[in-house]
N, C-alpha and C positions, 0 to 999 in steps of 0.2 A: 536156050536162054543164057544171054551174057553172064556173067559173075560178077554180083552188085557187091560183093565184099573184097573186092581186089582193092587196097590201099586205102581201105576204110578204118575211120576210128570208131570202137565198138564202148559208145560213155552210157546210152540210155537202154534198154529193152523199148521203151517208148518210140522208139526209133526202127521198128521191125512192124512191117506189116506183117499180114497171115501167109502171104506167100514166101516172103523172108524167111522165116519160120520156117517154115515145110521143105523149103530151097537148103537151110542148112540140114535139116534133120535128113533130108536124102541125100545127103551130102557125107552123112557121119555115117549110113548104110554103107554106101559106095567104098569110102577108103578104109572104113571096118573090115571090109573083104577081099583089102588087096592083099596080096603078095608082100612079106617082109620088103623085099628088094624094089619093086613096085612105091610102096608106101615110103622108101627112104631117101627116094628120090624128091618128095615135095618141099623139101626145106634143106634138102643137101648145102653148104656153104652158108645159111644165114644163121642169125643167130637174135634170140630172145632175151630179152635186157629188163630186167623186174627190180621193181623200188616196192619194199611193204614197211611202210611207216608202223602198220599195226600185225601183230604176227596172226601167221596164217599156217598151217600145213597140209589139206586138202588141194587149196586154189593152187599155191605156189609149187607143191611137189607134183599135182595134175597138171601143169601146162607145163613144168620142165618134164616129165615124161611123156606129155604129147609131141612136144618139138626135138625129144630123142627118136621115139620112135619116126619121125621124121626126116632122120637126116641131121638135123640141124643140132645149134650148141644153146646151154643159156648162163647170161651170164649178170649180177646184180648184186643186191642188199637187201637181206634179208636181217641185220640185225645191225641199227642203226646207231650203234658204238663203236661200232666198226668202220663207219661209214665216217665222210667230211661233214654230213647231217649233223653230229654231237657236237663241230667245231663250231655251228650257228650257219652254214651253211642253207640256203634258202632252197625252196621247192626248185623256181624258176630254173636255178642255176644247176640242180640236179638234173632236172629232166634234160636239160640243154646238152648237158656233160653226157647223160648215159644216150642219149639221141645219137650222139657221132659213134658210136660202139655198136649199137644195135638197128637189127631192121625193123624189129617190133617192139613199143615199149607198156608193160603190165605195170600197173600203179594200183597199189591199197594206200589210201591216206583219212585220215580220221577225217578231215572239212568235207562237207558237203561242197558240190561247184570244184571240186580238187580235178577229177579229171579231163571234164570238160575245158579247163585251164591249162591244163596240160598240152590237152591237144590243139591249144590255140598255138603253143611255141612249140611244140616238137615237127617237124617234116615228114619223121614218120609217125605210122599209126599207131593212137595209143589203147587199151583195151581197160576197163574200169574194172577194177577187183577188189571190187568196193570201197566207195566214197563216202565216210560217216554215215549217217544213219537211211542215206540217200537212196541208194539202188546199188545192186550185184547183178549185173544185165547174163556174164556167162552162167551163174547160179541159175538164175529163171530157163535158160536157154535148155541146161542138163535136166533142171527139174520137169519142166516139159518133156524133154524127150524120152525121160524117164518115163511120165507116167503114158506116153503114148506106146512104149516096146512093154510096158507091163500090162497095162489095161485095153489096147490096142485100139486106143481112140482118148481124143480126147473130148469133142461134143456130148451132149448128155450127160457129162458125168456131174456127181454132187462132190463139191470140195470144202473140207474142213481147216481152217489154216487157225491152229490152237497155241496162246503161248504169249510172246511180248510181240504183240502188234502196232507199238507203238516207236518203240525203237529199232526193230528187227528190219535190215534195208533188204533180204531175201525175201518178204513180206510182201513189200510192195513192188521190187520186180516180177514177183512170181503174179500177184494181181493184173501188173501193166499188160505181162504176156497171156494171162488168160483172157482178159477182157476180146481177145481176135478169136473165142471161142464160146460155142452156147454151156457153158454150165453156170451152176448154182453154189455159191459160195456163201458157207459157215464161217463168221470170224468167233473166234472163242475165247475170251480173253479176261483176267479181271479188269473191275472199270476203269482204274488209272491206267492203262495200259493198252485201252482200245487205240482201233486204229486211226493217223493222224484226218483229220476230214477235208481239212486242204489238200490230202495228196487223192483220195476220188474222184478229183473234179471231172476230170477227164475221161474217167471211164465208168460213173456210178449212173448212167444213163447203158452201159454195156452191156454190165453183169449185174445178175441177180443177187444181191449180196444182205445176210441177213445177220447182227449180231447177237451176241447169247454169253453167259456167264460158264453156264452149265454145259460140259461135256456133253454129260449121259444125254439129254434132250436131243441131240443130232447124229449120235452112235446109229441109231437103224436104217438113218435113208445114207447114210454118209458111203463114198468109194474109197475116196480118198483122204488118207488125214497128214496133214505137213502140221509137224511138231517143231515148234523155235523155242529155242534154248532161253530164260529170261537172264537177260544179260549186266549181270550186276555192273561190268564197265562202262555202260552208258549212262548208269545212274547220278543223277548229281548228289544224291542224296541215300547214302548207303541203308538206313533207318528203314526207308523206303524200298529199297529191292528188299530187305528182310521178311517185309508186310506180304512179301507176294511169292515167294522164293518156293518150291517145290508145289506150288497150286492143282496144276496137272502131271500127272501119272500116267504114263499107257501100259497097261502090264497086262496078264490074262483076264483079270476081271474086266477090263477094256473090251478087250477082243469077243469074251463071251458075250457080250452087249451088243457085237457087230455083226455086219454081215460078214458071211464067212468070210467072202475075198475081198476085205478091208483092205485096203495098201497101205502102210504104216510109213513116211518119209522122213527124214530130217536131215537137214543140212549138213549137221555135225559142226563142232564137238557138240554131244550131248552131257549132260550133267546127272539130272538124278530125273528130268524128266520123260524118259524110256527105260523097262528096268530091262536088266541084260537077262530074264527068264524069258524073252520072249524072243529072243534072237534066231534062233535055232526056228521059230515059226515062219511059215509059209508067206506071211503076212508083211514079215520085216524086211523090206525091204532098201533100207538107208545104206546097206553097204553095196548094195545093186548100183546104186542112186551115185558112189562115190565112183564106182568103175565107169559106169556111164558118164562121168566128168570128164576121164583122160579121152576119151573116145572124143565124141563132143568136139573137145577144146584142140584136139587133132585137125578134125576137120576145120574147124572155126580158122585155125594159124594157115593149113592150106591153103583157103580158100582169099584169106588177107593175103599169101604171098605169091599168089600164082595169078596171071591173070585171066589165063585161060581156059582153068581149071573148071569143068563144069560138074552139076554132079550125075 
């Protein structure tokens, strides 16, 4: 099979069919088992050029250690006081600027529509590392892959996704990519905060998806639970994230409620809602979750810069 990500811009998960999907994740097997010297070859001389309007440490420190252990260099703005950005300096003219430096370019930017804009003036390919409240297509990609090396499937499974539904753009990628899958989907959320209903259009004919207030009510059929952090920086109205702020919990009392081999996920950072007594269980799985990023996003950068790269 050709390699349909060679000079591709990665703005949607919406944009992945099921075979996409499974093309990369055997894809993340294959270079996960190369050879140091093997694996350093795929990005040897290029180099990774990242703009994060909004701070990040998972995404951005994950794709520059994937394109080290690659070979390759990365180089950007990560703290835009630093940057010609403080001077008034416009999106357009940045991407344009870091485009002639790099062969790939990673954009976090608060507006929705940011990186598919991006990739309208860049030449090369640009990869979204999230766009406002929009989507995080590499987030869904990991999270997927994640729960397929942990639960070793993803079909069948019952999914919990607990937390800010409303503003959380992990949320609705991690939806876009399940929908190319048979499961059963819990949203769990207080009401101000469910999920937006213009963004299922597209897939609530997919997936069976059922919403709820209440955790404990979906604890015993549940496999999987992706916990989002509720994000006071989205709020317009601070009063408001107060009303809702430590809602859910997942601690032992959680866990006793579940089935044994609950899979507990989160994007990270977490705040107050996973307590750290449960870390050390079998269960927790969110720093699996973070490893399985660099990997992932390894492959993901291979298979953008090689063309013939198959998996």
């Amino acid at each position: 099979m050709p390699n349909p990500f060679y000079d591709r811009d990665i703005v949607s998960i919406r944009d992945f069919a099921k075979d996409d999907l499974e093309f990369v994740f055997d894809t993340t097997d294959s270079i996960s088992r190369l050879k140091h010297s093997q694996r350093g070859e795929l990005g040897k001389g290029r180099t990774l050029g990242y703009i994060f309007y909004e701070p990040s440490t998972r995404t951005r420190m994950s794709f520059e250690a994937a394109m080290a252990s690659l070979g390759g260099s990365s180089i950007g703005i990560s703290d835009l006081k630093s940057s010609s950005v403080e001077k008034g300096e416009s999106l357009a003219d940045t991407i344009r600027v870091i485009d002639l430096y790099s062969d790939v370019i990673l954009l976090r930017h608060p507006l929705d529509g940011s990186s598919r804009f991006a990739a309208e003036l860049s030449q090369n390919p640009i990869i979204n590392a999230g766009s406002g409240s929009e989507e995080h297509p590499t987030q869904a990609l990991l999270d997927l892959y994640t729960i397929l090396k942990e639960k070793g499937k993803i079909d069948g499974l019952s999914v919990a996704i607990v937390g800010d539904l409303k503003y959380g753009r992990t949320v609705y990628s991690l939806l876009y990519g399940l929908a190319n899958y048979k499961v059963e989907v819990h949203l769990v959320s207080p009401p101000t905060l469910r999920i937006r209903k213009e963004s299922l259009y597209e897939i609530q004919d997919k997936l069976k998806i059922k919403e709820h207030s209440k955790l404990d009510e979906v604890l015993p059929e549940t496999d999987v639970i992706y916990v989002t952090r509720i994000q006071r920086e989205r709020f317009p109205d601070v009063q408001e994230y107060e009303k809702v702020k430590g809602t859910y919990t997942i601690d032992e009392n959680t866990l006793a409620k579940s089935k044994s081999d609950i899979a507990v996920m989160h994007p990270l950072p977490r705040v107050d809602e996973i307590s750290q007594s449960i870390d050390h269980t079998k269960n927790a799985i969110y720093f699996k979750q973070a490893s399985y990023g660099k990997e992932l996003r390894a492959a993901l950068l291979a298979l953008m810069l090689n063309e013939n790269l198959s998996r």
